[in-house]
C-alpha positions as CSV (number, residue, x, y, z in Angstrom):
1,X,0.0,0.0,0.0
2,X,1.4,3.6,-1.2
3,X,1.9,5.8,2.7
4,X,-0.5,8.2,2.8
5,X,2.0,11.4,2.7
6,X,3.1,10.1,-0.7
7,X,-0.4,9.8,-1.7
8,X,-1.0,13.3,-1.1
9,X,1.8,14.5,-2.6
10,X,0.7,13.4,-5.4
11,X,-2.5,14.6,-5.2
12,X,-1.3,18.3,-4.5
13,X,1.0,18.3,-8.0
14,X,-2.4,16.9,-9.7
15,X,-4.3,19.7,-8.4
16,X,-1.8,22.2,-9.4
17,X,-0.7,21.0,-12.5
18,X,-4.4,20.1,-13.5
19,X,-5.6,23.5,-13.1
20,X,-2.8,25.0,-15.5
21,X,-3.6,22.3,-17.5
22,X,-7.4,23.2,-18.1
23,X,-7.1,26.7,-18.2
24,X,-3.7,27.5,-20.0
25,X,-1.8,24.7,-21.9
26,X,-4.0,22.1,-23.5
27,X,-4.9,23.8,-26.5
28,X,-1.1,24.9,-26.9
29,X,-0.5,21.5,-26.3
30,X,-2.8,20.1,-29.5
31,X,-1.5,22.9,-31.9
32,X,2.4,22.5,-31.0
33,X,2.9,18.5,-30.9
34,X,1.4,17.6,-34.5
35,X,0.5,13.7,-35.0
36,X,2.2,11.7,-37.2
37,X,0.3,12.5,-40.7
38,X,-3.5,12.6,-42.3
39,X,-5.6,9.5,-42.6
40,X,-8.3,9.7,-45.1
41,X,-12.2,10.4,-43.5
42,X,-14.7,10.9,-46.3
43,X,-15.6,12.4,-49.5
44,X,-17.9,15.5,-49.5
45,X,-19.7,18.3,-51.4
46,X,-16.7,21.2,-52.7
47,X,-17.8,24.0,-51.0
48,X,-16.8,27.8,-51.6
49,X,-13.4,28.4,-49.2
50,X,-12.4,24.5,-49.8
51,X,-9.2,24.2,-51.0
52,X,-9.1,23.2,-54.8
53,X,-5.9,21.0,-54.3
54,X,-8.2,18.6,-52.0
55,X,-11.0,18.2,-54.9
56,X,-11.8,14.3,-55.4
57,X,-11.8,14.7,-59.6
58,X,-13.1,10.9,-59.7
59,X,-15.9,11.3,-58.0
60,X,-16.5,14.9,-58.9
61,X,-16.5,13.8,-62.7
62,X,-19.3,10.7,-61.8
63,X,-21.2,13.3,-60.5
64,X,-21.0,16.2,-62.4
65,X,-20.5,18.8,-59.4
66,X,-17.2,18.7,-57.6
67,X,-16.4,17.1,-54.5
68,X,-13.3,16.7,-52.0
69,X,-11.5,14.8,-50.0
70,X,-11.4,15.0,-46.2
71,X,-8.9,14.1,-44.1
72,X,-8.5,14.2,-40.3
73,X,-5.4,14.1,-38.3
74,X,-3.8,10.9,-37.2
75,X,-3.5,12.5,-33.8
76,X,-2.2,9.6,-31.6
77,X,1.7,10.2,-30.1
78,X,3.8,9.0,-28.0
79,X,5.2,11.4,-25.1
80,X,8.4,10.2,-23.2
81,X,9.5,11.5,-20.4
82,X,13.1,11.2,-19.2
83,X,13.9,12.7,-16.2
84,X,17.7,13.1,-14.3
85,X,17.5,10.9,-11.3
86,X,20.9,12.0,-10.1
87,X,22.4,13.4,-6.9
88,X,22.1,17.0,-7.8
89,X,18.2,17.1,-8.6
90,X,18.0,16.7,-4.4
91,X,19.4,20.3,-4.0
92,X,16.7,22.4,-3.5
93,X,17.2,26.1,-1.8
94,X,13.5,27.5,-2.1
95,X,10.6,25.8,-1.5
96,X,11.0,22.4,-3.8
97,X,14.0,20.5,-5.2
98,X,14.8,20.2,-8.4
99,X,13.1,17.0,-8.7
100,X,10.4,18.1,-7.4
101,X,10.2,20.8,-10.3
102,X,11.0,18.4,-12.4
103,X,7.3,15.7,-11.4
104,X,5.6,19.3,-11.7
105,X,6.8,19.9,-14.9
106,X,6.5,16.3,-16.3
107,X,3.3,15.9,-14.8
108,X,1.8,19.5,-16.8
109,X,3.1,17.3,-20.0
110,X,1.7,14.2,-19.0
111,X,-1.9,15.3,-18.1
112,X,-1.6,17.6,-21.1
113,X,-1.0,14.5,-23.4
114,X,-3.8,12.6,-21.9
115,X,-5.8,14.9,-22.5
116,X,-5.3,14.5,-26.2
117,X,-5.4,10.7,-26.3
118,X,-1.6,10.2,-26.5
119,X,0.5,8.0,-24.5
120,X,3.1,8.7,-21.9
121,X,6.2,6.6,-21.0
122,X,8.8,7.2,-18.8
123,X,12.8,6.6,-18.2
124,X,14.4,7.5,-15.3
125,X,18.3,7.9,-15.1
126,X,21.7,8.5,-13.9
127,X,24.9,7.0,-15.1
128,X,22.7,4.5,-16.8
129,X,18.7,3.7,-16.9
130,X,16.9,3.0,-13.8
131,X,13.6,2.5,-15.1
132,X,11.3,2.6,-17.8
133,X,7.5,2.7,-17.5
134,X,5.9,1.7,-21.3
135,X,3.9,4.4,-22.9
136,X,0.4,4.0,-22.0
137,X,-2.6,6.5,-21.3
138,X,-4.9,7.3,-18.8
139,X,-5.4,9.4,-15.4
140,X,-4.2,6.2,-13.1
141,X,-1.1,5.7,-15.2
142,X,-0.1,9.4,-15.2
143,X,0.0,9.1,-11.4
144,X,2.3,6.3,-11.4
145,X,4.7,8.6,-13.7
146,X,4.3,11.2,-11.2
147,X,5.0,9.1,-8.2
148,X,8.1,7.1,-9.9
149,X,10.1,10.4,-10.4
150,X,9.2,11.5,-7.1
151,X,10.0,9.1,-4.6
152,X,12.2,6.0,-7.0
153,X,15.2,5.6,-5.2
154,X,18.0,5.3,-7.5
155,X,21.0,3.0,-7.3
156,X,23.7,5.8,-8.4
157,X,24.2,9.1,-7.9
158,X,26.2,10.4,-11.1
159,X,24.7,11.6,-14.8
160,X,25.4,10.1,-18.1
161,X,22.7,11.3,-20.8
162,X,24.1,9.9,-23.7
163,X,23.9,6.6,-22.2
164,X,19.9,7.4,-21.3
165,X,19.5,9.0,-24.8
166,X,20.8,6.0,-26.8
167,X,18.5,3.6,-24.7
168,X,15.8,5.8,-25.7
169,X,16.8,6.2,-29.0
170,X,16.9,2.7,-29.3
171,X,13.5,1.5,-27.3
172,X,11.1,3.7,-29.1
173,X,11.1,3.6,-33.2
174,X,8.0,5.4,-34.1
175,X,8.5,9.2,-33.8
176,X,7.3,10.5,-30.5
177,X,7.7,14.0,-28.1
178,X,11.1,13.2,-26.3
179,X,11.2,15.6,-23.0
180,X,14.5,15.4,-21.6
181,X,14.6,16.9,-18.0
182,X,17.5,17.7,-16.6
183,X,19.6,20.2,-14.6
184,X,22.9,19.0,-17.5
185,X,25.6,19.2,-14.9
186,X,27.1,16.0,-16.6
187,X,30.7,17.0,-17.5
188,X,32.8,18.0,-14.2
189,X,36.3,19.6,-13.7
190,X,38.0,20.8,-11.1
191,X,38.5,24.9,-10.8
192,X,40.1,27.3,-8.3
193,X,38.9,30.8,-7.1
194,X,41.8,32.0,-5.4
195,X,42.6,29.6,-2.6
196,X,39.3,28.0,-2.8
197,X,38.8,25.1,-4.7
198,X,35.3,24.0,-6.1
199,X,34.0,21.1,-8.1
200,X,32.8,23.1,-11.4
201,X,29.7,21.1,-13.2
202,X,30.3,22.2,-16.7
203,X,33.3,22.2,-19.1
204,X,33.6,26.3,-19.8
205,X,33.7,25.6,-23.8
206,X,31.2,22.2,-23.9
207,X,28.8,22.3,-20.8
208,X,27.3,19.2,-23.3
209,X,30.3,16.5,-23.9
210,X,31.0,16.3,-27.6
211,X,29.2,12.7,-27.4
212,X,26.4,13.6,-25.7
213,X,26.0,16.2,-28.5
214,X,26.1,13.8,-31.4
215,X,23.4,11.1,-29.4
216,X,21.0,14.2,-28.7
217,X,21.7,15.3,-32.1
218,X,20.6,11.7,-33.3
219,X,17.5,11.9,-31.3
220,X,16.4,15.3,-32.5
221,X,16.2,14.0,-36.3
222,X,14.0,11.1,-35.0
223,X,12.0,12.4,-32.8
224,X,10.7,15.7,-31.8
225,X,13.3,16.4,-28.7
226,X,12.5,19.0,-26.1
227,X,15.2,20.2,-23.2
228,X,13.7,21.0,-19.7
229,X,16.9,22.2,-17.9
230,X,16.2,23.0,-13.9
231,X,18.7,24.9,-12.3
232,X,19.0,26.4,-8.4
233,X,19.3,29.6,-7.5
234,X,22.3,28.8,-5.7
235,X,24.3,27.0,-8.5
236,X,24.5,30.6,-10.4
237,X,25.1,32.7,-7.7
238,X,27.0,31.9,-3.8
239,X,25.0,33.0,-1.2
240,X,27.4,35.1,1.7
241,X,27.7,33.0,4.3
242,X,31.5,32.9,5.2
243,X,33.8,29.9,5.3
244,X,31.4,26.7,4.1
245,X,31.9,23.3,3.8
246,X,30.1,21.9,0.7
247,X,30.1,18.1,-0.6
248,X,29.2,17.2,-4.5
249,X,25.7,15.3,-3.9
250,X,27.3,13.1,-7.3
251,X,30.8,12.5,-6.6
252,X,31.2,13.1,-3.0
253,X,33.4,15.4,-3.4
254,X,34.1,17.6,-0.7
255,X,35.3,21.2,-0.1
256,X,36.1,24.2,1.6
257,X,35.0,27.9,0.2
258,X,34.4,31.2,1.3
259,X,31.7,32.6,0.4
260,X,32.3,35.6,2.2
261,X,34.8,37.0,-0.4
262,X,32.7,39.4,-2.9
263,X,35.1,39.5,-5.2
264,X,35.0,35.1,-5.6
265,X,31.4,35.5,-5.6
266,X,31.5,37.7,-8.5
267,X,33.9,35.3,-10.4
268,X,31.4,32.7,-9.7
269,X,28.3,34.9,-10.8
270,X,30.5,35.7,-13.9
271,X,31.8,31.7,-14.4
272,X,28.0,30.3,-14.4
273,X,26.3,33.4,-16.6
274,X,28.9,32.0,-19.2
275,X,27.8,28.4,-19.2
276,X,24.7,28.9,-19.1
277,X,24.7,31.1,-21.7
278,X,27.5,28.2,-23.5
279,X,24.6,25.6,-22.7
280,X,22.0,27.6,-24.5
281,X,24.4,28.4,-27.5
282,X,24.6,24.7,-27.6
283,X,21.2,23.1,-27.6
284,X,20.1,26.3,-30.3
285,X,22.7,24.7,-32.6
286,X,21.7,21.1,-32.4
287,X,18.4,22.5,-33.3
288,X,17.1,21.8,-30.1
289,X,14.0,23.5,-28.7
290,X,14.7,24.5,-24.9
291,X,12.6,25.6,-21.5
292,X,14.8,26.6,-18.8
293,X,13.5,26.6,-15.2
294,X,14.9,27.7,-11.7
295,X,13.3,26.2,-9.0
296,X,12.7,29.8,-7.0
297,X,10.3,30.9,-10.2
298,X,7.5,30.1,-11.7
299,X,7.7,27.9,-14.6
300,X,4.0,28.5,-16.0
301,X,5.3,31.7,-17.6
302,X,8.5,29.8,-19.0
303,X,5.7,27.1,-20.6
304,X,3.4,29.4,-21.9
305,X,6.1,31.3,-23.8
306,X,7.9,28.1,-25.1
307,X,4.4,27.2,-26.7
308,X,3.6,30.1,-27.7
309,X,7.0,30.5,-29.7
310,X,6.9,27.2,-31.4
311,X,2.9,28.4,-32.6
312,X,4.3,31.0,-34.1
313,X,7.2,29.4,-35.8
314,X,4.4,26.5,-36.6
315,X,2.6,29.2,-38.6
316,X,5.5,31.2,-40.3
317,X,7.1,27.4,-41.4
């Protein structure tokens, strides 16, 4: 039997995510993630506004006044979820973690998708796959998604998201909405501020690792690949709060910093504003759409605008 508090944890991100759901994203939803083609529905009278392209000339010549063709959307897809299990999606400074955000966020897709008859599966990863959950549809199922990423208890603590990527790439054959959530501290290095050393999550040049790149890049041309990146307030900026003692939730690292030194905050400030902005330079030219989130905001905003952007690119393309 699922505890009680787990149960209505669940709930609560239901509620929430329900009600954004209903009243913001489901049409977005429909008109952004197209189906897979046009099946053929019936033929009927041409009237004036059709388009002339969809006349039926067969029938239209049998019966000497034209008719057309009507076709209806094969609307059924497939909507994946894979969502960073690793150690860093436990840091959390506000009120959630970052895997918290990240069952909000997939649940808004999942419910979304639902809503629209299409299936939702699920990976969950770290340095390899976890779990999968086979694409399926339905209110009850959605709530297993939910609960999986929120309290599965995973065996590592590092990422690898080429290794999750080429599982994916492999499981599922017919096209379907990849959502990739992820905070994409993958690549690590050592760096020093001064006297203070601190385990840097991103390579300055390639916050993605050149084959993480290509098995994304493979992904995108099969699939229709979104990034969901979920980032802490505190990974972009120190807080001031003197000498600290800080241990790498993924490699165990630990180390000694001051924060109380503006001048290494600043360097830090300076250091992540340049990944970040690397990581974004990155994804735009793998031709990947993006949504980044920090846990201290809200995302509905972030959503809204990412649907609204690929509408309009829809309609100009």
């Amino acid at each position: 039997m699922i505890p009680r508090e787990i149960l209505k944890k669940i709930r609560q991100i239901e509620i929430r995510t329900n009600r954004l759901v209903t009243e913001s994203l489901s049409g977005h939803y429909h008109s952004v993630f197209k189906g897979q083609g046009m099946n053929f529905d019936e033929v009927r009278e041409y009237q004036p506004g059709d388009d002339v392209r969809a006349i039926d000339w067969n029938v239209t010549a049998r019966m000497n006044h034209p008719f057309i063709k009507k076709f209806v959307e094969e609307r059924e897809l497939t909507v994946m979820l894979m969502v960073d299990l690793s150690g860093s999606g436990l840091f959390g400074s506000s009120s959630q973690s970052k895997r918290e955000l990240a069952a909000e966020i997939a649940s808004v897709l999942a419910f979304s998708a639902i809503r629209n008859n299409d299936n939702v599966g699920l990976i969950l990863f770290t340095d390899e796959v976890e779990k999968f959950i086979p694409p399926r549809k339905g209110r009850k199922h959605v709530l297993r998604v939910i609960r999986e990423i929120l309290f599965y208890k995973p065996t590592r603590r590092e990422t690898d998201i080429e290794e999750a990527v080429r599982f994916m790439n492999h499981l599922v054959r017919r096209k379907a909405i990849v959502v990739l959530i992820s905070d994409f501290l993958e690549s690590r290095r050592p760096v020093r501020f001064g006297k203070d050393a601190f385990s840097q999550s991103f390579s300055t040049h390639e916050p993605i690792a050149r084959e993480t790149q290509t098995a994304l890049r493979q992904v995108n041309r099969r699939h229709d690949l979104v990034a969901v990146q979920i980032v802490d307030r505190f990974e972009t900026e120190l807080p001031a709060l003197g000498r600290v003692v800080l241990k790498d939730a993924e490699t165990g690292e630990v180390v000694e910093i001051q924060t109380g030194s503006r001048a290494l905050r600043q360097q830090f400030q300076e250091e992540q504003a340049l990944l970040q902005s690397s990581l974004r330079r990155q994804l735009r030219g793998l031709g990947i759409d993006a949504i980044h989130l920090r846990t201290d905001e809200d995302y509905s905003g972030a959503l809204a605008r990412f649907f609204e952007n690929r509408e309009k690119r829809a309609r100009r393309g």
